[in-house]
C-alpha positions as CSV (number, residue, x, y, z in Angstrom):
1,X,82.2,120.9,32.9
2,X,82.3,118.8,29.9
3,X,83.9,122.1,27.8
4,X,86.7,122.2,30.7
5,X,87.1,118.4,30.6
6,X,87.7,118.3,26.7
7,X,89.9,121.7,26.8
8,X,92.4,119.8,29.7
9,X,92.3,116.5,26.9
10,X,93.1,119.0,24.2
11,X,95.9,120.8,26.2
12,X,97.4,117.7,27.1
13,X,97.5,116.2,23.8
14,X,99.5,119.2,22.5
15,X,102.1,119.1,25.9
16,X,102.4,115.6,24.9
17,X,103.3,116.2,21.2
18,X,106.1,118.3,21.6
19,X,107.7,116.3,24.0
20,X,107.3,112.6,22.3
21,X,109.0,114.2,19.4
22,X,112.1,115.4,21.8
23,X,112.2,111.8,23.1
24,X,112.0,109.9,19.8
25,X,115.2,112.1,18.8
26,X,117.0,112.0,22.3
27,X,117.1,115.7,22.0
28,X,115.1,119.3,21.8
29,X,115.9,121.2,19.2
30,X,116.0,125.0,20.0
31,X,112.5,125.4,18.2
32,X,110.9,122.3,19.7
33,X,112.2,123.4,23.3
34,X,111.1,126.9,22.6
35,X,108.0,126.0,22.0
36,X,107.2,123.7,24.8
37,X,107.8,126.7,26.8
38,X,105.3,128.9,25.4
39,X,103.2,125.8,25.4
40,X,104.2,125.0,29.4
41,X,103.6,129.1,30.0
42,X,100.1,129.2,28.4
43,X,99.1,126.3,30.4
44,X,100.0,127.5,33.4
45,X,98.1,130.8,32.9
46,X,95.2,129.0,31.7
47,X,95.4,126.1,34.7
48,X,95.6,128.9,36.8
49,X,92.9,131.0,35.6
50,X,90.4,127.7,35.9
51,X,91.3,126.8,39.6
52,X,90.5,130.6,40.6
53,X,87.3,130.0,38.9
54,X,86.4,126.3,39.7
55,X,88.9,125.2,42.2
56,X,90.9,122.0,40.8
57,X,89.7,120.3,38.3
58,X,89.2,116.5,40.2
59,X,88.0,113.4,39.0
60,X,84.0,114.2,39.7
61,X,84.2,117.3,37.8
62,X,86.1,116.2,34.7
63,X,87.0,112.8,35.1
64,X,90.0,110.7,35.6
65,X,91.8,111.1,33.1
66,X,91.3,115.0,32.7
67,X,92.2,115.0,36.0
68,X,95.7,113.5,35.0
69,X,95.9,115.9,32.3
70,X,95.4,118.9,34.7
71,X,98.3,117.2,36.9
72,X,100.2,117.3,34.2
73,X,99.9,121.1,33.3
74,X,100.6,121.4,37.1
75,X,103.6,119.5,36.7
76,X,105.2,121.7,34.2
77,X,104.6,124.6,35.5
78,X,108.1,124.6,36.4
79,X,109.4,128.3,35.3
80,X,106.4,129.8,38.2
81,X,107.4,127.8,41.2
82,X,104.9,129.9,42.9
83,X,102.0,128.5,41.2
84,X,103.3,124.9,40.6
85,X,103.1,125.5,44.7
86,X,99.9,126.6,44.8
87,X,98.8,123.5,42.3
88,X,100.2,121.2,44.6
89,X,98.1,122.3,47.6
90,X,95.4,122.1,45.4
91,X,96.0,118.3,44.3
92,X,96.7,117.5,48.1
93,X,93.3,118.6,49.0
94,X,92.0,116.5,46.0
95,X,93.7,113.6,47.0
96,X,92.6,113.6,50.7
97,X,89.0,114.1,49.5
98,X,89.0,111.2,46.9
99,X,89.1,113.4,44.1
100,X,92.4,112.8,42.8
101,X,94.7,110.7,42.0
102,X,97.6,109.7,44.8
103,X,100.5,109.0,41.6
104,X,100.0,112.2,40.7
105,X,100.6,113.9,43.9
106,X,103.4,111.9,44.5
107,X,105.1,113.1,41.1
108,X,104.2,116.7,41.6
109,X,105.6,116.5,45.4
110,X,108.8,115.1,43.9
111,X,108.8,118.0,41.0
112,X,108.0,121.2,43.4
113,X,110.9,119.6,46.2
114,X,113.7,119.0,43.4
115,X,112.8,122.8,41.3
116,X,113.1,124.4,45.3
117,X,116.6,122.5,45.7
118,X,114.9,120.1,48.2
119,X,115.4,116.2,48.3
120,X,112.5,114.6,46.9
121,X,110.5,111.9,48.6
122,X,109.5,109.0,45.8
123,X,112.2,109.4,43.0
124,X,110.3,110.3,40.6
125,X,112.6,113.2,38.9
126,X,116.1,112.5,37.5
127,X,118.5,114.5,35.9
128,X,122.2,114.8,34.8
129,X,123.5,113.2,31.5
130,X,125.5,110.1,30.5
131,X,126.9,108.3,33.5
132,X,125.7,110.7,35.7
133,X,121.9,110.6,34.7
134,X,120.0,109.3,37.9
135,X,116.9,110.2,39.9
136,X,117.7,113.4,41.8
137,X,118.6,113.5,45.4
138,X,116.0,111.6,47.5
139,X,115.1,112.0,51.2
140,X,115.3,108.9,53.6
141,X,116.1,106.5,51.0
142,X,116.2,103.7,52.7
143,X,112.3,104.1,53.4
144,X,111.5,105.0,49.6
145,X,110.3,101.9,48.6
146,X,107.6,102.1,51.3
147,X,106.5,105.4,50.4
148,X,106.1,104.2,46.6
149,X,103.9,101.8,48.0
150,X,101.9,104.0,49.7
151,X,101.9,106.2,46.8
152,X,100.4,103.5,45.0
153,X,103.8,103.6,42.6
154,X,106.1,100.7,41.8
155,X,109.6,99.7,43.1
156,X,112.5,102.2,42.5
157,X,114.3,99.6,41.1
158,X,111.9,98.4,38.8
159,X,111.2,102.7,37.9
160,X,114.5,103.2,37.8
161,X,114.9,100.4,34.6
162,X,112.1,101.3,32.9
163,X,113.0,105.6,32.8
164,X,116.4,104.6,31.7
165,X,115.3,102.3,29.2
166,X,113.0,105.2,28.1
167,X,115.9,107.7,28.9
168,X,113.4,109.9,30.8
169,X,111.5,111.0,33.5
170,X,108.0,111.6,34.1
């Protein structure tokens, strides 16, 4: 497991990349957001390919943070909703064995709900531009700070200052 452990590292490294260079500019160009697609497309074929083989890839197989970096594939997967789906299961079945981590779940909950036109339930995906850049509809907000909790995630309030500080979401 130690080759798929390093291979998740690597693969996140390069997601990462692409995108710290879009958010240090405040924009993709049409190369850089190209290429986080083919990027975000390989992934997903590969991530895909390894939890036929090995089931996900949780925090006794690969360790915490590969684990994280598999999440992250999982969460942008975004152009095969289908599979981002099936990823979510998986991580679900992680985190109720222990295996995973309950952050990430929450984020990829939020990401699957908002990409199928559904409110989200923790407020972890925003949208829109200029005045109206904001998290994305949420379910039953006025029990989101309890799920957060839960979730083992910070305040809205306190979320919501730092991604538009950073002018992002996760």
């Amino acid at each position: 497991m130690e080759e798929l452990r390093a291979e998740l590292l690597r693969r996140l490294e390069r997601d990462q990349r692409i995108r710290t260079a879009a958010a240090e500019t405040g924009r993709l160009t049409l190369r850089q957001g190209l290429h986080a697609l083919w990027i975000d497309r390989r992934n997903t074929t590969w991530l895909a390919r390894v939890v036929r083989r090995h089931g996900w890839p949780g925090i006794a197989a690969v360790g915490p943070e590969a684990a994280h970096a598999a999440w992250l594939l999982a969460q942008h997967a975004d152009r095969r909703p289908d599979v981002q789906r099936a990823f979510l299961a998986l991580l679900r079945e992680a985190v109720e064995s222990g295996d995973a981590a309950r952050k990430d779940l929450a984020y990829l909950e939020d990401r699957v709900r908002v990409n199928a036109g559904r409110p989200q339930l923790y407020g972890t995906q925003y949208g829109g531009f200029g005045a109206a850049y904001g998290p994305q509809p949420i379910e039953d907000p006025d029990t989101l700070d309890a799920r957060r909790a839960e979730a083992g995630l910070q305040p809205m309030a306190d979320y919501d200052a730092e991604i538009r500080r950073a002018g992002r979401s996760g």
